[in-house]
N, CA and C of each residue as an Amber inpcrd file, in Angstrom:
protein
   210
   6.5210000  14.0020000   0.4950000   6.5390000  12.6420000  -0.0100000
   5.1950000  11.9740000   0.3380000   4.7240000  11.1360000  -0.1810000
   3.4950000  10.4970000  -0.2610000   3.4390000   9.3420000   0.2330000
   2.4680000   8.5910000   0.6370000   2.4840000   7.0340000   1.1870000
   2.9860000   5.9670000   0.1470000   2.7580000   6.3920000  -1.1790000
   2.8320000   5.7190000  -2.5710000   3.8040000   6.1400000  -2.4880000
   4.7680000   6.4680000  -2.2170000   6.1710000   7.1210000  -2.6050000
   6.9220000   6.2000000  -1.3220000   6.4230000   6.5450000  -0.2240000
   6.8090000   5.8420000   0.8850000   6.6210000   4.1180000   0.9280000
   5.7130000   4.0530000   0.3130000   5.9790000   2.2590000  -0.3770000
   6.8730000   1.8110000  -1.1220000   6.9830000   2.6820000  -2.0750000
   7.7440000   2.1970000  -2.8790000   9.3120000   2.2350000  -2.5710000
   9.9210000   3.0080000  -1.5570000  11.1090000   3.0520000  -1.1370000
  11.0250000   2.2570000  -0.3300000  10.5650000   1.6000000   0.1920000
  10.2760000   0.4030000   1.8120000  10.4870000  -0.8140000   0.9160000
   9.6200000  -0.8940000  -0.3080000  10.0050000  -2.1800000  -0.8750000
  10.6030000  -2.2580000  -1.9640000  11.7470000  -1.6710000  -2.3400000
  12.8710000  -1.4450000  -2.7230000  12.5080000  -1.0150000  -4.6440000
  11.4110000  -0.6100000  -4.9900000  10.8620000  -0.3870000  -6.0910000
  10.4980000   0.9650000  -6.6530000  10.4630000   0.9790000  -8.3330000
   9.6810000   2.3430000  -8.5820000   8.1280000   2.4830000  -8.1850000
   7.3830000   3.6270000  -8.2150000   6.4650000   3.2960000  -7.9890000
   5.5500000   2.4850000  -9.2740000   6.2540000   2.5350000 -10.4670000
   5.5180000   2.0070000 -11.6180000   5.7630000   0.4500000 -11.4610000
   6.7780000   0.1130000 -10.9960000   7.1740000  -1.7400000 -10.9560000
   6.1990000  -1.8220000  -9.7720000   5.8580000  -1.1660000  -8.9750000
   5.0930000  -1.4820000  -7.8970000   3.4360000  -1.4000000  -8.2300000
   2.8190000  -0.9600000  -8.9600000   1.8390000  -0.6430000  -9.5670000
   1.3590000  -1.8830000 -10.8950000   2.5180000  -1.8940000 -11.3200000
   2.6140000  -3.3190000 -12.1210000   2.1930000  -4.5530000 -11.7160000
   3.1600000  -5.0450000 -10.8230000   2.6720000  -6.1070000 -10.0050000
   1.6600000  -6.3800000  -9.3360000   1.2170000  -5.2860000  -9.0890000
   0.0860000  -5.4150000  -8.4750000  -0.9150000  -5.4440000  -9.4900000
  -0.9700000  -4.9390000 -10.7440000  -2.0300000  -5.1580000 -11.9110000
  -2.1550000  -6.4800000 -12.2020000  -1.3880000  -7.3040000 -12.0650000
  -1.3850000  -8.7540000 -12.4460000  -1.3570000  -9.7380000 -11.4230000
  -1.5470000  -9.1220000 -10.6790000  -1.1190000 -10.5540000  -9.3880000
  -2.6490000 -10.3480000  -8.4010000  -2.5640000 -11.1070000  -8.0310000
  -4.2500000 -11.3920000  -6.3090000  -4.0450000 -10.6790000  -5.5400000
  -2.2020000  -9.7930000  -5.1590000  -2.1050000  -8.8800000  -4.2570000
  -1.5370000  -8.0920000  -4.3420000  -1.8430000  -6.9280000  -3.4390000
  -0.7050000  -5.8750000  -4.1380000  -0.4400000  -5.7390000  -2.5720000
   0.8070000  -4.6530000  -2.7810000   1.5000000  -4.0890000  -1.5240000
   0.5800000  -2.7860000  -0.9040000   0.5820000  -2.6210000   0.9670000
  -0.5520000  -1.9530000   1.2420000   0.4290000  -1.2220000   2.5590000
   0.0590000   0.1890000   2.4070000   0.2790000   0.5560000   3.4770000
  -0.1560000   1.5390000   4.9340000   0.2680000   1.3820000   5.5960000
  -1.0640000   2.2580000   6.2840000  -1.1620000   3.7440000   6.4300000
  -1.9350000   4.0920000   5.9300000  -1.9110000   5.9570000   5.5830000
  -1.7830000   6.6760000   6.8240000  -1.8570000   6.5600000   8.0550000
  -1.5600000   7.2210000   9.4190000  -0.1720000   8.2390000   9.5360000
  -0.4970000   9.5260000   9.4040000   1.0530000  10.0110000   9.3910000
   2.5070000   9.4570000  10.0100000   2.0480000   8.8650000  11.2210000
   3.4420000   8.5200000  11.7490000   3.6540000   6.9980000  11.6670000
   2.8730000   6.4210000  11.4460000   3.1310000   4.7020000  11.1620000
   3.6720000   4.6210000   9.2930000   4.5000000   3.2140000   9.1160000
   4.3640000   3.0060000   7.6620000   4.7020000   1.4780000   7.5070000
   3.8060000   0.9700000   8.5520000   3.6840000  -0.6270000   8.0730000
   2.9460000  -0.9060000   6.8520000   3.6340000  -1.7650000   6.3300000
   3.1350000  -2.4810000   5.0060000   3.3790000  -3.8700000   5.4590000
   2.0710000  -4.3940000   4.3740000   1.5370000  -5.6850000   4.2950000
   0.8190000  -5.8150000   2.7700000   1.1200000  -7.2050000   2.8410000
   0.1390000  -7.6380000   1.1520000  -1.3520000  -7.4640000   1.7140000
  -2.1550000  -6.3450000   0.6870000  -3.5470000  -6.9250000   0.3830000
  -4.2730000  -6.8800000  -0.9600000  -5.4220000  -6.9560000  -0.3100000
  -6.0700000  -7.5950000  -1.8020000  -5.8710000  -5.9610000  -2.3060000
  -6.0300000  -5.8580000  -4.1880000  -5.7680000  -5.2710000  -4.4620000
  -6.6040000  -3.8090000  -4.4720000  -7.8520000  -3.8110000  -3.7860000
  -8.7780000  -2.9270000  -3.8030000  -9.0190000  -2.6970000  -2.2450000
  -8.3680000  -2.6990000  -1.7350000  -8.2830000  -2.4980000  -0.0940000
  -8.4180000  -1.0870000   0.3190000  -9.1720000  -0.3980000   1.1890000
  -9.2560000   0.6600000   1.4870000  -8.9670000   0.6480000   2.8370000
  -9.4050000   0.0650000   3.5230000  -9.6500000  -0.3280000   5.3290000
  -9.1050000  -0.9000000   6.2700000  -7.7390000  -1.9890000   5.2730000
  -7.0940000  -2.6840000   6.2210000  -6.7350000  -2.4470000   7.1130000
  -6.8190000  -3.8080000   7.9630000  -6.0220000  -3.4860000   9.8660000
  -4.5910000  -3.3840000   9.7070000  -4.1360000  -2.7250000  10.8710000
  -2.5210000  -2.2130000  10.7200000  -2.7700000  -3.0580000  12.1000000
  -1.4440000  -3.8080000  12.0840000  -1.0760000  -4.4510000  13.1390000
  -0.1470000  -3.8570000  14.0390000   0.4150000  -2.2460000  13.4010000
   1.1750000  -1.8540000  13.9240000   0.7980000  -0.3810000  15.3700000
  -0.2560000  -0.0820000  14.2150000  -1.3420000   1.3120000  15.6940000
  -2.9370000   0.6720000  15.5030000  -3.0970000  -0.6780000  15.2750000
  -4.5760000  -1.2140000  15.7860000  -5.7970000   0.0200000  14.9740000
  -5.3430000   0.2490000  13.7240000  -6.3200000   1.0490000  13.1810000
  -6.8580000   0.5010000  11.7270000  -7.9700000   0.6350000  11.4270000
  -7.9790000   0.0170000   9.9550000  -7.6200000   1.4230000   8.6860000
  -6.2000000   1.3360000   8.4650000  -6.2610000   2.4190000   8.2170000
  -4.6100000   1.8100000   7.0260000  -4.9520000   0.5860000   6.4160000
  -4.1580000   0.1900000   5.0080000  -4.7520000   0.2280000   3.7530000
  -4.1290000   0.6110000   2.9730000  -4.5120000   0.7960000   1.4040000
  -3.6270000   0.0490000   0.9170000  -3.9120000   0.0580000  -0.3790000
  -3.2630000  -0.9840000  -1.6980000  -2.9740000  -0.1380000  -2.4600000
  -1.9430000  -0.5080000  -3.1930000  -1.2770000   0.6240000  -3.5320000
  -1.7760000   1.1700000  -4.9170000  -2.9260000   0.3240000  -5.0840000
  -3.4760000   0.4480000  -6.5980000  -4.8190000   1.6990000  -5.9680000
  -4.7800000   1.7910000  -4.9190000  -6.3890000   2.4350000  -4.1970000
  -5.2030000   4.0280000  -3.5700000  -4.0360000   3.8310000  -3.3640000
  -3.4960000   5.4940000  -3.1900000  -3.1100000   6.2180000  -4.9180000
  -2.9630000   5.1140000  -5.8370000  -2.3170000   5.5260000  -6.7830000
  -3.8030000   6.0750000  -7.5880000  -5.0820000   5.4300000  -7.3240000
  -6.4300000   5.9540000  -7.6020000  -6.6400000   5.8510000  -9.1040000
  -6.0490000   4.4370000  -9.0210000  -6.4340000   3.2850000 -10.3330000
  -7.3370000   2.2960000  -9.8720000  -7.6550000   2.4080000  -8.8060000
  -8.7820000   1.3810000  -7.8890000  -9.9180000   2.1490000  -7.6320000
């Protein structure tokens, strides 16, 4: 299973409704690629680097930047 896969079950969506929203909106849903963490947070939609508040790493994506439409 994938982080994009793993988003999209965390926030209760397909991954295409999740990909959607995020095409049209200022933010998309982001999560942090670290094998054993899977905090998510809104970021901007081209995010590669975000901080994880959860293992102190910059290590969040957007879900438009795992799906590699960004």
């Amino acid at each position: 299973m994938s982080k994009l896969d793993d988003l999209a079950k965390i926030e209760g969506q397909s991954i295409e409704e999740l990909l959607t929203l995020a095409t049209f909106d200022s933010v998309a849903k982001g999560i942090c690629v670290n094998p054993s963490c899977n905090y998510t947070i809104d970021v901007e939609p081209d995010q590669q680097e975000g901080y994880c508040e959860e293992c102190g790493t910059n290590t969040v994506k957007s879900c438009l930047v795992l799906a590699e439409m960004i």
